[in-house]
C-alpha positions in Angstrom: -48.7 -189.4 -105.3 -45.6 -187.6 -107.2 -48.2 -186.8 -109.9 -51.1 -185.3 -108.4 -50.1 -180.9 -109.7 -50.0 -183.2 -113.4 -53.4 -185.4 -112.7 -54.9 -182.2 -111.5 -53.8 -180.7 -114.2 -54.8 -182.9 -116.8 -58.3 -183.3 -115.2 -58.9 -179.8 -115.5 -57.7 -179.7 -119.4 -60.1 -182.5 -120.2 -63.9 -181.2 -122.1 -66.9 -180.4 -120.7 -68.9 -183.4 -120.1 -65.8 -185.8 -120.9 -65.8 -188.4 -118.1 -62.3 -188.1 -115.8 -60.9 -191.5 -115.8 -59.8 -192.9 -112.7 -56.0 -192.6 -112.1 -55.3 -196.4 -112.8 -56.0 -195.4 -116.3 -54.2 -192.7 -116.9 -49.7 -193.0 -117.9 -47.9 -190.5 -117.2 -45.2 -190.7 -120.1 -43.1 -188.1 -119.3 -42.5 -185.8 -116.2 -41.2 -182.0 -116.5 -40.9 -179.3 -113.4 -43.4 -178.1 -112.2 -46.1 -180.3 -112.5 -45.8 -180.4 -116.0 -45.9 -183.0 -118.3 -47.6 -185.7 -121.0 -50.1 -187.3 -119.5 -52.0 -190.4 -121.9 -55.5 -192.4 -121.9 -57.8 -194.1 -123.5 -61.6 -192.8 -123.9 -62.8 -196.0 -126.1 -61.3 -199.2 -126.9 -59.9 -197.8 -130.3 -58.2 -194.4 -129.7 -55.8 -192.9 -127.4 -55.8 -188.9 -126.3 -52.6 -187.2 -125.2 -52.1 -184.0 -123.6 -49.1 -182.3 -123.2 -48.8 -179.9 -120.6 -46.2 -177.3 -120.1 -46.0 -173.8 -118.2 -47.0 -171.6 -121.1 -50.1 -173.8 -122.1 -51.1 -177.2 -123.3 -52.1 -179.0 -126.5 -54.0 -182.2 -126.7 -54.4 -185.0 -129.6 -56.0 -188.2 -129.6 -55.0 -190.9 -132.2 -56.9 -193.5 -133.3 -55.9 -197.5 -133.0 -56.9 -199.9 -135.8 -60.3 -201.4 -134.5 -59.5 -205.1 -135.4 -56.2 -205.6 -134.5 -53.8 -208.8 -133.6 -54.7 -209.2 -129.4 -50.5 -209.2 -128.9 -47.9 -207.5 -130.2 -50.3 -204.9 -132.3 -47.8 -201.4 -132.3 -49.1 -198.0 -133.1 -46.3 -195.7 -134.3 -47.7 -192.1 -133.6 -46.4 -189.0 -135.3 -44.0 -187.0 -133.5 -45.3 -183.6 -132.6 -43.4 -180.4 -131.4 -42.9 -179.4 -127.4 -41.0 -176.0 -126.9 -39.5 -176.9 -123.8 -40.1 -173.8 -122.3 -36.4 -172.8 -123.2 -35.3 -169.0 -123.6 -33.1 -169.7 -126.5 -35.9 -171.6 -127.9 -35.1 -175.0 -128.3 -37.6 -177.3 -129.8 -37.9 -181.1 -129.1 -39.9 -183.1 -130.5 -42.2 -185.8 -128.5 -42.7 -189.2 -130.5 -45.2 -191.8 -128.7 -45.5 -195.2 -129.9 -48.2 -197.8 -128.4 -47.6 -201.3 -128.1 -50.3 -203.7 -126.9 -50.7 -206.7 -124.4 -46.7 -206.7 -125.1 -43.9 -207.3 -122.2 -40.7 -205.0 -122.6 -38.1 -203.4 -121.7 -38.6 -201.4 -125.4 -35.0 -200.0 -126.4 -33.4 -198.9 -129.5 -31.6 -201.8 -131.7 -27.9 -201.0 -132.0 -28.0 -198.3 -129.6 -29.7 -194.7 -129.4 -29.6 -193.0 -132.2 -27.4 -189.6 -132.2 -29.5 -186.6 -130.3 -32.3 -189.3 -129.2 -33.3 -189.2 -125.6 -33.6 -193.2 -124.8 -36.9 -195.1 -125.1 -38.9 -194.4 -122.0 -41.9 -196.6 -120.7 -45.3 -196.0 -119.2 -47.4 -199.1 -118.9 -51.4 -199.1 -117.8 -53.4 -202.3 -117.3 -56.9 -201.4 -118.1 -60.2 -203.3 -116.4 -61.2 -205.3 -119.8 -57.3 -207.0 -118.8 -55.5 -205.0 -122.3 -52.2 -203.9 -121.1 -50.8 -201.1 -123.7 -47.4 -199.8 -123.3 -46.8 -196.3 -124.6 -43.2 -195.7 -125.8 -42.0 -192.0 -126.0 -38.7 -190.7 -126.8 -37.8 -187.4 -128.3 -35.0 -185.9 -130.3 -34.3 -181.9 -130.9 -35.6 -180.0 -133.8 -33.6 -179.5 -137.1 -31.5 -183.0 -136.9 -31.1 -186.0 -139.1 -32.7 -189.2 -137.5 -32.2 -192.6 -138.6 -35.2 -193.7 -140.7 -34.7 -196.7 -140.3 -33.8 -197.0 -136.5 -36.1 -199.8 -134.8 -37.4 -200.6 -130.9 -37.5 -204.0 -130.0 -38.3 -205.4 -127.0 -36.2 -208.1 -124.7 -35.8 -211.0 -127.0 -37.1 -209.1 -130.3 -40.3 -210.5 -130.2 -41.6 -207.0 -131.4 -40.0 -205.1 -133.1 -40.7 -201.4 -135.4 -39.4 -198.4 -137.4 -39.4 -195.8 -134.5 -39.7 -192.9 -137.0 -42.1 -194.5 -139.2 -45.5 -193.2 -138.3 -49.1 -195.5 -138.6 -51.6 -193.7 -140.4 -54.6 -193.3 -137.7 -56.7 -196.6 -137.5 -54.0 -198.5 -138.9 
């Protein structure tokens, strides 16, 4: 497996006494040299963990899901955090992860990327109770102007949300 420096990784990041999920059930959402990377899952049925993991250290966040939410299309826009890239000059991007759930795609911006976006990349995990969520990152540098009001839709707009617009947890 391609992944298994990030799985290890990750599996050695997690808290004492947190259960290690089996690989099926964890996305890798974005790979980096080295090993590194951001690496996703979900501990219960209403909140997803993240942990980003790069040369100099890691950081990890969990978000929570609404608990009663529509069984298709339901989308989770999750704030975008900071990830030094490792860069000498110091050059900050930042990571934005969106969930969408029991939801085919491709996921792409409308009208194009917008100016200093990286496009919409796609990590899919079908988990045992047959829920299918689709986490969405895409990440843009520090200290530019984003479209507010830029959207993702998937192949025949059948979903469709702000990609800049952050849920509130539980939302």
């Amino acid at each position: 497996m391609k992944d298994t420096r990030l799985v290890q990784a990750y599996s050695a990041l997690l808290r004492a006494g947190e259960a290690v999920p089996v690989t099926s059930e964890i996305a890798v959402l974005r790979r980096r040299p080295a090993g590194t990377g951001d690496v996703v899952w979900m501990p219960d049925a209403d909140r997803y963990c993240q942990i980003s993991i790069r040369e100099l250290g890691s950081d990890r966040r969990c978000f929570g899901l609404a608990p009663k939410r529509k069984p298709q299309g339901y989308v989770h826009v999750g704030h975008a955090a900071p990830h030094a890239l490792d860069d000498p000059e110091g050059h900050v991007m930042w990571l934005s992860v969106s969930v969408v759930e029991n939801t085919p795609g491709p996921f792409a911006f409308t009208g194009g990327t917008p100016k200093h976006a990286t496009p919409v990349q796609e990590a899919t995990v079908k988990f045992p109770s047959g829920r299918t969520m689709t986490f969405l990152t895409y990440e843009f540098p520090a200290g530019v102007h984003l479209p507010m009001d830029a959207e993702i839709c998937n192949t025949g707009r059948d979903v469709c949300f702000k990609a800049f617009e952050g849920t509130p947890d539980g939302q």
